[in-house]
VOGUMAR-892035 format. One line per 4 residues: number of its first residue (from 1); their letters; for each residue x, z, y of N, C-alpha, C. Coordinates in nm, 3 decimals. Layout:
N
NUM> a> X:Z:Y:X:Z:Y:X:Z:Y ~ ...;
***
This chain:
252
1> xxxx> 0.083:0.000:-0.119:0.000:0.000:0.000:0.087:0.000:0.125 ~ 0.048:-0.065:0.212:0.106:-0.078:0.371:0.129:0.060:0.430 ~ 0.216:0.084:0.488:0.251:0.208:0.515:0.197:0.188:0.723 ~ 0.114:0.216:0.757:0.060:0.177:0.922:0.114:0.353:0.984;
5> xxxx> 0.250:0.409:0.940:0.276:0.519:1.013:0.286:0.491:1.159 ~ 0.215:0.618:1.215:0.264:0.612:1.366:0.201:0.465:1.474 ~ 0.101:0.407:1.389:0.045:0.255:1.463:-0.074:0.305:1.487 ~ -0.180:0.252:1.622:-0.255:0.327:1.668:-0.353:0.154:1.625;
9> xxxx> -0.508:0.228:1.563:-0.582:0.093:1.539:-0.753:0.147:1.674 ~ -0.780:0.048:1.695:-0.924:0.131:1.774:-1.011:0.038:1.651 ~ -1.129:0.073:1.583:-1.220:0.047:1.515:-1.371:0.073:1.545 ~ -1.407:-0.052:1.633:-1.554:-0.046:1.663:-1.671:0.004:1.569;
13> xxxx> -1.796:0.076:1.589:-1.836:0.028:1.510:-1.848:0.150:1.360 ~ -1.727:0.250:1.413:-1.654:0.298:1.289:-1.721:0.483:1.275 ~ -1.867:0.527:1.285:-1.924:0.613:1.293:-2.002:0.622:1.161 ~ -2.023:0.502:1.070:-2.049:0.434:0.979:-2.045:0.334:0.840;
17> xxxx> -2.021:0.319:0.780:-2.034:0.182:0.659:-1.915:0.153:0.718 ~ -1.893:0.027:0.677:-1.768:-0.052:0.728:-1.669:-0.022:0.775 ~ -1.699:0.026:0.918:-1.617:0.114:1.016:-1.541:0.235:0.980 ~ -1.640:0.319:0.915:-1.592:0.400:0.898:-1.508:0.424:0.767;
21> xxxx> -1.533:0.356:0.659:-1.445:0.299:0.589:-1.315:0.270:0.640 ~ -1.307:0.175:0.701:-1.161:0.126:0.719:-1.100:0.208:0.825 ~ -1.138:0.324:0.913:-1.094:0.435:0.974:-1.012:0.498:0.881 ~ -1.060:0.539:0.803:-1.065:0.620:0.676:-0.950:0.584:0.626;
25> xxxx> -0.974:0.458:0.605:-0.782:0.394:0.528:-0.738:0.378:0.572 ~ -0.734:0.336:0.699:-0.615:0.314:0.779:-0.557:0.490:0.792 ~ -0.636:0.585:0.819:-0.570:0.698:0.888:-0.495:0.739:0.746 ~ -0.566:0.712:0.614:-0.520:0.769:0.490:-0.367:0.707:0.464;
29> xxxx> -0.369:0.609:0.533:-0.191:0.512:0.542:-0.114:0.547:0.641 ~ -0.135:0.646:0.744:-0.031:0.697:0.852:-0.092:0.677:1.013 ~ -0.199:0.588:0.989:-0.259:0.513:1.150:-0.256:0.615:1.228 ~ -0.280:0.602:1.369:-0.372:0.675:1.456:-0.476:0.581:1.459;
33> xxxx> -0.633:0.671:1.452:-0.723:0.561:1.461:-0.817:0.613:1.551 ~ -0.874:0.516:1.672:-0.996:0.556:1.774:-1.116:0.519:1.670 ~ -1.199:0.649:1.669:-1.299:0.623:1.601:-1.425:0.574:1.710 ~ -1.502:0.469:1.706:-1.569:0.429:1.833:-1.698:0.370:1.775;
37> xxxx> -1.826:0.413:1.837:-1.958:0.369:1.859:-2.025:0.460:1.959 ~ -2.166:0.385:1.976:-2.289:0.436:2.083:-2.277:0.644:2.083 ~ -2.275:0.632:1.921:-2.266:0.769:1.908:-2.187:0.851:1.895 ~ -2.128:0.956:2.017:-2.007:1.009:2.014:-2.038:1.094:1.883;
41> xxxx> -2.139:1.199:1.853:-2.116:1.291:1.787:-2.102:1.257:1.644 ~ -2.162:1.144:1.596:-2.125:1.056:1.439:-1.971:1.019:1.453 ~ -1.930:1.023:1.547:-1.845:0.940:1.555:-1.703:1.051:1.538 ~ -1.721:1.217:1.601:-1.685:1.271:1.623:-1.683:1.360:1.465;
45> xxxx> -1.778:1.381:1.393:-1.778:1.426:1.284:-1.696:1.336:1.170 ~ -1.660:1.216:1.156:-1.571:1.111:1.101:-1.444:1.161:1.151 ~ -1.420:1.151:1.282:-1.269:1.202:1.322:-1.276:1.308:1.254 ~ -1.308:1.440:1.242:-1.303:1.567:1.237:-1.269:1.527:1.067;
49> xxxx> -1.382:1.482:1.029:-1.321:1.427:0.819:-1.162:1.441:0.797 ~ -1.115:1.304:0.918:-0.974:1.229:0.941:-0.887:1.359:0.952 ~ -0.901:1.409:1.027:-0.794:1.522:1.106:-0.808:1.648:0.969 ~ -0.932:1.666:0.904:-0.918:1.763:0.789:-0.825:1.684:0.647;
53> xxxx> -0.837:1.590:0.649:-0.693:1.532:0.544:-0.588:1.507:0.597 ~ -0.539:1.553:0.702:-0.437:1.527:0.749:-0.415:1.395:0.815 ~ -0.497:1.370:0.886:-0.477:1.211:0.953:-0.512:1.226:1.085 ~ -0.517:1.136:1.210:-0.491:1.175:1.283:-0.614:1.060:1.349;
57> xxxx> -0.714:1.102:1.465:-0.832:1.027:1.521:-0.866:1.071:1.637 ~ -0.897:0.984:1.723:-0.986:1.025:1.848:-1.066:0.950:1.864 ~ -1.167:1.006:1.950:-1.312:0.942:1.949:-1.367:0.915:2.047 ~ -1.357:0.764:2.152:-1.410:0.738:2.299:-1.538:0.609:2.208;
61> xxxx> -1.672:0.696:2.266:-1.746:0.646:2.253:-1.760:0.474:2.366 ~ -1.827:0.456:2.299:-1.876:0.306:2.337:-1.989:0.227:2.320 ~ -2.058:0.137:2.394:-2.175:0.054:2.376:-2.082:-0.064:2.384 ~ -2.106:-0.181:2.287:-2.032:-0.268:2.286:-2.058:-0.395:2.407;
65> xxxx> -2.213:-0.365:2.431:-2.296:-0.398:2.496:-2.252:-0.424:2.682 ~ -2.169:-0.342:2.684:-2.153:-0.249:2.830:-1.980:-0.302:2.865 ~ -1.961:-0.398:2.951:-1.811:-0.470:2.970:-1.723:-0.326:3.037 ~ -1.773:-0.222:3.164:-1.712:-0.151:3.122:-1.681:-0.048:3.057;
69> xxxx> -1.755:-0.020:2.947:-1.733:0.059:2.811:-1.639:-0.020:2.750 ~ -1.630:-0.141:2.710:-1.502:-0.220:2.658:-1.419:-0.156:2.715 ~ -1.403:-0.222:2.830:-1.208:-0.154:2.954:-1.201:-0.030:2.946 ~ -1.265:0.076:2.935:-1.266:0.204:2.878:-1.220:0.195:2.786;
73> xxxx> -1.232:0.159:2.664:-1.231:0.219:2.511:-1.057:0.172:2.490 ~ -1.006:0.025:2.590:-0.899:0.043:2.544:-0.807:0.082:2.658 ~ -0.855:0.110:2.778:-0.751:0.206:2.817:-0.739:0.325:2.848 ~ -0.863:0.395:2.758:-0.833:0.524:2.692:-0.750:0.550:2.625;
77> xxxx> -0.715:0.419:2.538:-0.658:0.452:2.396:-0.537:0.413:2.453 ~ -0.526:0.353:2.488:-0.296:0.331:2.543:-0.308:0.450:2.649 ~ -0.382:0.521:2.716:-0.376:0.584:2.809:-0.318:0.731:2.733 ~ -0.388:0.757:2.609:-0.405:0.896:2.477:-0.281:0.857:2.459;
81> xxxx> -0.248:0.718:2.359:-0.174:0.702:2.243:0.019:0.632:2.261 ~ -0.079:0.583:2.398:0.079:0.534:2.477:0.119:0.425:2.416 ~ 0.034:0.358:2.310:0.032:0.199:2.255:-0.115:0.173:2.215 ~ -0.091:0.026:2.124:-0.186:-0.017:2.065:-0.147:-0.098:1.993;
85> xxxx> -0.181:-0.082:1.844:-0.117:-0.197:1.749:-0.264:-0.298:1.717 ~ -0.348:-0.252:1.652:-0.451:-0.334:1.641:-0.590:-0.327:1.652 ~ -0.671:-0.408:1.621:-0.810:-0.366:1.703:-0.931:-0.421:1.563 ~ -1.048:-0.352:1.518:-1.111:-0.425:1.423:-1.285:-0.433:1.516;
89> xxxx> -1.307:-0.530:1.514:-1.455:-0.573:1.567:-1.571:-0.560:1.506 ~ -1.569:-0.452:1.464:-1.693:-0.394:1.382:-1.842:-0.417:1.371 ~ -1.827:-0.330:1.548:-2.024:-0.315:1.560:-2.059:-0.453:1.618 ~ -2.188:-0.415:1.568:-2.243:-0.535:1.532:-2.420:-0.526:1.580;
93> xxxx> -2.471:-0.588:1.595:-2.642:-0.560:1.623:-2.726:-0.714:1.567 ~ -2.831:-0.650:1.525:-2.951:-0.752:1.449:-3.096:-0.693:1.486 ~ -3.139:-0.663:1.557:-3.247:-0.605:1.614:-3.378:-0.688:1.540 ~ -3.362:-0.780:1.475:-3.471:-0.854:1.459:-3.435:-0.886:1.291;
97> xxxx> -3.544:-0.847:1.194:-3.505:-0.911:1.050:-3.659:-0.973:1.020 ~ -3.663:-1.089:1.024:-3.758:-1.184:0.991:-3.721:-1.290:1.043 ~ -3.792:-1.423:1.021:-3.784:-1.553:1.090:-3.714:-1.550:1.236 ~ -3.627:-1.679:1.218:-3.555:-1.702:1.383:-3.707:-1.727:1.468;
101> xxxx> -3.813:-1.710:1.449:-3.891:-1.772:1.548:-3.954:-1.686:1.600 ~ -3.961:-1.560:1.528:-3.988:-1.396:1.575:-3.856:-1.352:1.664 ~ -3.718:-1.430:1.710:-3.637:-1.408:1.771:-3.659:-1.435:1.922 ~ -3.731:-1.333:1.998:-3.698:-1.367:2.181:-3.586:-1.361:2.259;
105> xxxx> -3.627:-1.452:2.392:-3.483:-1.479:2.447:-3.425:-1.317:2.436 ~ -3.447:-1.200:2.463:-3.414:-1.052:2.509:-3.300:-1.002:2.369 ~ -3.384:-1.083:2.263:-3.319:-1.025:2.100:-3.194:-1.091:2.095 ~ -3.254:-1.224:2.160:-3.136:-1.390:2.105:-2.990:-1.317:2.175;
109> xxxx> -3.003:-1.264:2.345:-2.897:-1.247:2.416:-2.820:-1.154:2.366 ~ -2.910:-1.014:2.308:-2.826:-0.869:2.282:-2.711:-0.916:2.158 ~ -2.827:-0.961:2.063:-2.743:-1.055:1.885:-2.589:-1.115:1.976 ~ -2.637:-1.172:2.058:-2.471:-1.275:2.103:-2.409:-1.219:2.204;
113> xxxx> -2.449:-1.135:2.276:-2.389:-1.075:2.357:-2.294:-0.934:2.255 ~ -2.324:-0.875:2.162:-2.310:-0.761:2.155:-2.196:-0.819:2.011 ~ -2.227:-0.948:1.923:-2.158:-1.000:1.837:-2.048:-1.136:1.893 ~ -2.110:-1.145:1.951:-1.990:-1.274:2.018:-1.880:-1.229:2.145;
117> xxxx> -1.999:-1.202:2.215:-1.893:-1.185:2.341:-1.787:-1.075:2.375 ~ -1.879:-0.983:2.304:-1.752:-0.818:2.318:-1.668:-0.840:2.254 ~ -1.661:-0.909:2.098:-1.536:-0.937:2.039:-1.452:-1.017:2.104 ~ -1.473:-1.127:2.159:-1.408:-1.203:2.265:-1.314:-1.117:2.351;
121> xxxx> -1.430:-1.040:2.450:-1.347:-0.964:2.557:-1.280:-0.869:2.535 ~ -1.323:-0.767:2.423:-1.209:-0.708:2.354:-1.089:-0.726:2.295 ~ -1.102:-0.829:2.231:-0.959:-0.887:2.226:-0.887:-0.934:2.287 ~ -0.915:-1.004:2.391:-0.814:-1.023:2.536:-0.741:-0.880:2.589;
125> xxxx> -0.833:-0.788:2.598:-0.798:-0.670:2.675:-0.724:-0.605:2.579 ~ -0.730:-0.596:2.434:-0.623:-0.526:2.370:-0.485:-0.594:2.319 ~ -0.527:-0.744:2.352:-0.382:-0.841:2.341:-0.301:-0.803:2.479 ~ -0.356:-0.706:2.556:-0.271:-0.734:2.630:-0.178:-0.586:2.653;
129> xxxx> -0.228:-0.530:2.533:-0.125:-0.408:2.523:-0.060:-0.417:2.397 ~ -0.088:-0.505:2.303:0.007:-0.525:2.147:0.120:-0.573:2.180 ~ 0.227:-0.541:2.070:0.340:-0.591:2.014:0.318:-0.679:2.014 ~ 0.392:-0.748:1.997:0.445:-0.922:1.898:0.412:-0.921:1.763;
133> xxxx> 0.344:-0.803:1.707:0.331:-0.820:1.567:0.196:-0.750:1.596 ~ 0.135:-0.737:1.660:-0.010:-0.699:1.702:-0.117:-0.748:1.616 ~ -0.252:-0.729:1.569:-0.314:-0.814:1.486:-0.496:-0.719:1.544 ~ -0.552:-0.866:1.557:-0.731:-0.850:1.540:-0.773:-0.879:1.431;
137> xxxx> -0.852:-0.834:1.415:-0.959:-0.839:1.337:-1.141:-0.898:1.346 ~ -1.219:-0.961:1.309:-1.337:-0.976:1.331:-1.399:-0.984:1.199 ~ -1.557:-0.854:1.183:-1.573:-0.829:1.080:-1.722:-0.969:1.083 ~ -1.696:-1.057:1.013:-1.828:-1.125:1.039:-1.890:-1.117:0.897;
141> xxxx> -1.963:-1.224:0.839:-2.063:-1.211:0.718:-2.104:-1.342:0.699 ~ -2.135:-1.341:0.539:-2.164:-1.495:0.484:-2.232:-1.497:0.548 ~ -2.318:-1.456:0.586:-2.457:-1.501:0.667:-2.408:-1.614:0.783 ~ -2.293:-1.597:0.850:-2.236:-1.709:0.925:-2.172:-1.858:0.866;
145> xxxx> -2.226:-1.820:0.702:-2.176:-1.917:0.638:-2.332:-1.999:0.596 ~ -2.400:-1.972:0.508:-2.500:-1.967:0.463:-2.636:-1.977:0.546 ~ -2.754:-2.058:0.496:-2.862:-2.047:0.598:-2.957:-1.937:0.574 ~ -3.006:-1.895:0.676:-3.141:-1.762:0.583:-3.259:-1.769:0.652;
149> xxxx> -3.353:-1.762:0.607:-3.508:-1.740:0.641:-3.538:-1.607:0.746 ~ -3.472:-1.470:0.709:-3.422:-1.369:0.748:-3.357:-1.297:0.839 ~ -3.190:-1.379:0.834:-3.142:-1.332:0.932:-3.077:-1.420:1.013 ~ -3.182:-1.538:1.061:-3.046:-1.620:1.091:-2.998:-1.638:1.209;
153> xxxx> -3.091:-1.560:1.329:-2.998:-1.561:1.409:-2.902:-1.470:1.423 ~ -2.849:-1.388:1.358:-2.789:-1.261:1.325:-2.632:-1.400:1.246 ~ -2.675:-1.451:1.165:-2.590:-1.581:1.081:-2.553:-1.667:1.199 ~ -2.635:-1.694:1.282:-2.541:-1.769:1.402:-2.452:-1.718:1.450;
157> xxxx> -2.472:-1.612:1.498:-2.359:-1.496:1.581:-2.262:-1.493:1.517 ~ -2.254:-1.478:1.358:-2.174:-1.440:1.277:-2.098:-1.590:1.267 ~ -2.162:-1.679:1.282:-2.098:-1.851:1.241:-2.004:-1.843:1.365 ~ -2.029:-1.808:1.483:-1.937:-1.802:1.623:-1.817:-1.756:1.608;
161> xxxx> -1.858:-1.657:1.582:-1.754:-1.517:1.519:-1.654:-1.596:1.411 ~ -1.654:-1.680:1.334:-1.584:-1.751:1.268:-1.503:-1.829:1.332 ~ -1.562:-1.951:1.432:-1.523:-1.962:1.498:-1.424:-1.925:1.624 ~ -1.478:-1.817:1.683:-1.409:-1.756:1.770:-1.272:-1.651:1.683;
165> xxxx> -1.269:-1.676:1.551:-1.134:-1.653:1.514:-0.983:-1.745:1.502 ~ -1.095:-1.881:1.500:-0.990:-1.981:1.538:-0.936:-1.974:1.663 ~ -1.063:-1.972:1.752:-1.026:-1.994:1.961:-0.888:-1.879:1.928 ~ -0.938:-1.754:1.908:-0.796:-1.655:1.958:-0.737:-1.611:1.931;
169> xxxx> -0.686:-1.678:1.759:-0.570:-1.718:1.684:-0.476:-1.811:1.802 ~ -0.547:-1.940:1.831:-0.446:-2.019:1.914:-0.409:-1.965:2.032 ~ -0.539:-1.897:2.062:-0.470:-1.841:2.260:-0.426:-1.696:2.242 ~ -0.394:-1.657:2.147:-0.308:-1.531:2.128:-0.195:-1.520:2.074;
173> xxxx> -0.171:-1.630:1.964:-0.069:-1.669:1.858:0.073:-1.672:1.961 ~ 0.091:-1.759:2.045:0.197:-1.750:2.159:0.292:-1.632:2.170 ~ 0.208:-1.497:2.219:0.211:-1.369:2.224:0.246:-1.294:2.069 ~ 0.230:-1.374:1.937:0.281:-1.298:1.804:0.149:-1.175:1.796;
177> xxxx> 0.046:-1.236:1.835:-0.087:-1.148:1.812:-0.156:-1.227:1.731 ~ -0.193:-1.208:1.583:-0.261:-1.258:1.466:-0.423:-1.216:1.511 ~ -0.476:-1.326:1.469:-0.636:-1.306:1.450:-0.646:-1.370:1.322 ~ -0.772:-1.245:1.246:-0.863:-1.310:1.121:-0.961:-1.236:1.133;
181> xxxx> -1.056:-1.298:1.005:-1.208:-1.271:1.003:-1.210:-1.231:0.855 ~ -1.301:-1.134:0.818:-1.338:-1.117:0.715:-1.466:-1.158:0.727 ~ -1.553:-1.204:0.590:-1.725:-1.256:0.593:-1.771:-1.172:0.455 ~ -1.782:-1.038:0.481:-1.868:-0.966:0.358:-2.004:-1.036:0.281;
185> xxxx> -2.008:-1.009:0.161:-2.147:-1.041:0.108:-2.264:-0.931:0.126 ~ -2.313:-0.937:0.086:-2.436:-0.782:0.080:-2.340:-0.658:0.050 ~ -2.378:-0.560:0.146:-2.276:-0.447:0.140:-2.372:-0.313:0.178 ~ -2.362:-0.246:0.066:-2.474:-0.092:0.039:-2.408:-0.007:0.155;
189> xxxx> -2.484:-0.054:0.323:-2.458:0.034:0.402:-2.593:0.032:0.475 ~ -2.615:0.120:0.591:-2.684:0.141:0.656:-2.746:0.055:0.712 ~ -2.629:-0.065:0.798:-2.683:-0.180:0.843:-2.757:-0.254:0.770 ~ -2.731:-0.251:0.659:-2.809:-0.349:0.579:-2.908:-0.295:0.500;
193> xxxx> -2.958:-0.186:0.553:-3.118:-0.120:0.470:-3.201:-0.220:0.488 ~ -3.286:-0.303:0.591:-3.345:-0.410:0.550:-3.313:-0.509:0.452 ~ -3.232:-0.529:0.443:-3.185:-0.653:0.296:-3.176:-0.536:0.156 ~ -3.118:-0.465:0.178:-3.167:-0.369:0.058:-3.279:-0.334:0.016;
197> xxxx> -3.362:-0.305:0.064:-3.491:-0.253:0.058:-3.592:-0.380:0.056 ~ -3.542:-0.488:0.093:-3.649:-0.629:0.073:-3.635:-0.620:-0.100 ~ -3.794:-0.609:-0.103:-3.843:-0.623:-0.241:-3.779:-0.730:-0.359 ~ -3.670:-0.720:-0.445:-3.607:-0.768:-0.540:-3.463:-0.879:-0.487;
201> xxxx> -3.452:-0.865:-0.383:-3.316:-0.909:-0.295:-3.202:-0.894:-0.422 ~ -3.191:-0.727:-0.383:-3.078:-0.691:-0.478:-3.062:-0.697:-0.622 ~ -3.141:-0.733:-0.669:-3.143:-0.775:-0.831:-3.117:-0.923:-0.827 ~ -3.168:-1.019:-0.726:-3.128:-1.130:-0.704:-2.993:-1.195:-0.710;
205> xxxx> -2.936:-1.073:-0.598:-2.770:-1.090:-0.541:-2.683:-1.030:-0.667 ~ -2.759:-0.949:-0.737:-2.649:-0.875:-0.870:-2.676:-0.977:-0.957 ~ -2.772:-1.061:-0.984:-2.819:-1.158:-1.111:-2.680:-1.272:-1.044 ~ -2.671:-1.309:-0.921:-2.600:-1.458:-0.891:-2.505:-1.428:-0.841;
209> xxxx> -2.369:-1.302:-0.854:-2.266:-1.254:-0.772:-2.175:-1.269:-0.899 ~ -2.084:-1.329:-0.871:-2.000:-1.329:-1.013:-1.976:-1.212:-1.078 ~ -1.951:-1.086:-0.977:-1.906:-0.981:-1.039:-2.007:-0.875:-1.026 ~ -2.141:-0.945:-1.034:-2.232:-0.858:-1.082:-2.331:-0.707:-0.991;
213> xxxx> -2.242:-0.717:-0.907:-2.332:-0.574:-0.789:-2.263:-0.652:-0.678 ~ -2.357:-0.539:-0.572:-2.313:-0.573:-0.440:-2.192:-0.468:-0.391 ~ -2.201:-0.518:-0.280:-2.033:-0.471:-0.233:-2.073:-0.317:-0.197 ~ -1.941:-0.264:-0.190:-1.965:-0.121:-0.095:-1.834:-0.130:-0.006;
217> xxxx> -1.861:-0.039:0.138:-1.793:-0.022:0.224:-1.637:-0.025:0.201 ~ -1.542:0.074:0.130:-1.437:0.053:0.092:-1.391:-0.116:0.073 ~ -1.502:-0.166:-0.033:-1.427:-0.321:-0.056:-1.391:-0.389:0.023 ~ -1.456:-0.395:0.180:-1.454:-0.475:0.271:-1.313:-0.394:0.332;
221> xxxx> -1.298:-0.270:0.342:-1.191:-0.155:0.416:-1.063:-0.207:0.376 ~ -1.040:-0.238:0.236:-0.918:-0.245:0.231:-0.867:-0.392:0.240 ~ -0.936:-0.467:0.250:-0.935:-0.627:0.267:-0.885:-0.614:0.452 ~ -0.950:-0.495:0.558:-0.963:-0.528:0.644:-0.805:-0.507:0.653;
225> xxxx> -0.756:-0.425:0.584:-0.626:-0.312:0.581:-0.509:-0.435:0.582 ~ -0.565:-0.458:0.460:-0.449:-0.608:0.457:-0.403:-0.725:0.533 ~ -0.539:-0.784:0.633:-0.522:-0.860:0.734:-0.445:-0.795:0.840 ~ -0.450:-0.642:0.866:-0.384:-0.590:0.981:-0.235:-0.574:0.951;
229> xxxx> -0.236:-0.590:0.790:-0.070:-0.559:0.765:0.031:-0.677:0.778 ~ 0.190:-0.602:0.791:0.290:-0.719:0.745:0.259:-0.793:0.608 ~ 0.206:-0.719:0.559:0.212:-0.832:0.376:0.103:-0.967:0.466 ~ 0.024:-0.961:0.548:-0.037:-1.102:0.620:0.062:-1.141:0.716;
233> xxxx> 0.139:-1.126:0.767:0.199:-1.143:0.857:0.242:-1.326:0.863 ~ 0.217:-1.392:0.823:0.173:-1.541:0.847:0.059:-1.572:0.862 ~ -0.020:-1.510:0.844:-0.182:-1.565:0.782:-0.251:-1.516:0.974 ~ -0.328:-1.601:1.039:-0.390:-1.645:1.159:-0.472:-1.751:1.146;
237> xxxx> -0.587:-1.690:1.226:-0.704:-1.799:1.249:-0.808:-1.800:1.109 ~ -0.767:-1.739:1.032:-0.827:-1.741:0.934:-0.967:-1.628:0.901 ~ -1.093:-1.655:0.792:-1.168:-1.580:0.783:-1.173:-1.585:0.620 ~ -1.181:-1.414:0.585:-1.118:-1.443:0.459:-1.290:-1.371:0.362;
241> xxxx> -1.308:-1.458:0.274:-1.448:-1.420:0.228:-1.450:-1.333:0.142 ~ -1.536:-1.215:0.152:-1.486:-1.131:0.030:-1.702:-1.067:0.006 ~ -1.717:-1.154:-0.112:-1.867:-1.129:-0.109:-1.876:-1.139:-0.250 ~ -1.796:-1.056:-0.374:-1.793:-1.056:-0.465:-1.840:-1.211:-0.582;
245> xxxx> -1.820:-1.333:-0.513:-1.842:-1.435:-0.532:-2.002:-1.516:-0.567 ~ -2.015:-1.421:-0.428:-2.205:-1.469:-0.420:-2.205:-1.596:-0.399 ~ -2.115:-1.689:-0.287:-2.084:-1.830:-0.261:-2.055:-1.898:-0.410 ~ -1.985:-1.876:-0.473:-1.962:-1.981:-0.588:-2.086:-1.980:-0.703;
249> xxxx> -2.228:-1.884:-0.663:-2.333:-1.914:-0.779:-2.345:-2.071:-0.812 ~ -2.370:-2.047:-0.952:-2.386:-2.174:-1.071:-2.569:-2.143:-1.015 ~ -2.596:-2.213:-0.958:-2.740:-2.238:-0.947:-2.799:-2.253:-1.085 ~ -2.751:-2.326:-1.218:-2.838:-2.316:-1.337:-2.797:-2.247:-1.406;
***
């Protein structure tokens, strides 16, 4: 395992599932990690986990929503930590689970504002305190791959987000700041209690997943672990799929 002693990560998002997962490993590998969402005190009980195994966390809340809550969150954290090695783009919002046509302009903006654009502007603002060996992250989802009845404007955001790992791979790469994407499959967290709880989904996704269940938080954590490490240390622009091989179903 990557040894991230003494490297400071901020993890959106990370009060929770995903987030809080890869808090978790990173701090369990040496990190300093900003634990960050809407909710300080979730957010604050995760650090407190961190700091009882011996790891090390602080916790500047954030709305991802809010441009200056962004410029806050990271110059809190070089302000605390006196660096910044890397950054993971966690939170995420879907306010709407049914048909894109039940999607209003109010839903359409928050979905892309809160999944597209903060990752954007966050990563400018923390490229501009990394190393040369600095690395982002963007957590997106097949759903940006795939079409859905369900969630799809939630799958657009996420298709951007793919995209926008290429845009700032190239306009960061210069600087020796790596960008990638991870695209989870169905993952037994909170966010995804609507797709869980849709009546026979998950027997669906375990019947056509090569390896048979759906994901849990950790799987996606340590995938995220690896993009932030030297063992990637060539690998940019890339989004790396990790959905227990729901994409390759044999339809017959």
């Amino acid at each position: 395992m990557t040894d991230f002693k003494d490297q400071v990560y901020i993890i959106t998002g990370s009060s929770r599932g995903i987030g809080r997962a890869t808090a978790e490993t990173l701090a369990a590998r040496g990190a300093k990690v900003v634990v960050s969402s809407r909710n300080r005190d979730a957010c604050q009980q995760v650090a407190d986990a961190i700091i009882a195994e011996g790891g090390e966390a602080l916790v500047i809340s954030c709305h991802i929503g809010e441009q200056e809550q962004l410029e806050n969150l990271i110059d809190s954290t070089v302000a605390h930590f006196g660096r910044l090695d890397g950054l993971v783009c966690n939170a995420a919002s879907n306010p709407v689970f049914g048909p894109s046509s039940q999607v209003d302009y109010q839903a359409f903006e928050v979905i892309m504002r809160n999944n597209v654009y903060s990752a954007q502007k966050l990563a400018f603002l923390a490229a501009e305190h990394m190393p040369a060996d600095g690395a982002v992250v963007l957590v997106s989802s097949i759903a940006g791959i795939q079409g859905s009845r369900m969630i799809g404007t939630y799958g657009l955001s996420k298709a951007a987000q793919i995209q926008l790992v290429k845009n700032l791979a190239l306009e960061l790469g210069p600087a020796g700041v790596r960008v990638n994407g991870v695209a989870p499959g169905l993952i037994a967290t909170d966010f995804s209690k609507a797709l869980l709880e849709h009546p026979g989904l998950v027997e669906r996704v375990e019947q056509q997943t090569a390896l048979g269940r759906v994901g849990e938080a950790m799987d996606i954590a340590t995938v995220i672990a690896f993009l932030l490490s030297s063992d990637a240390g060539y690998i940019t622009g890339q989004t790396l799929i990790a959905d227990g091989g729901a994409l390759i179903a044999d339809p017959f």
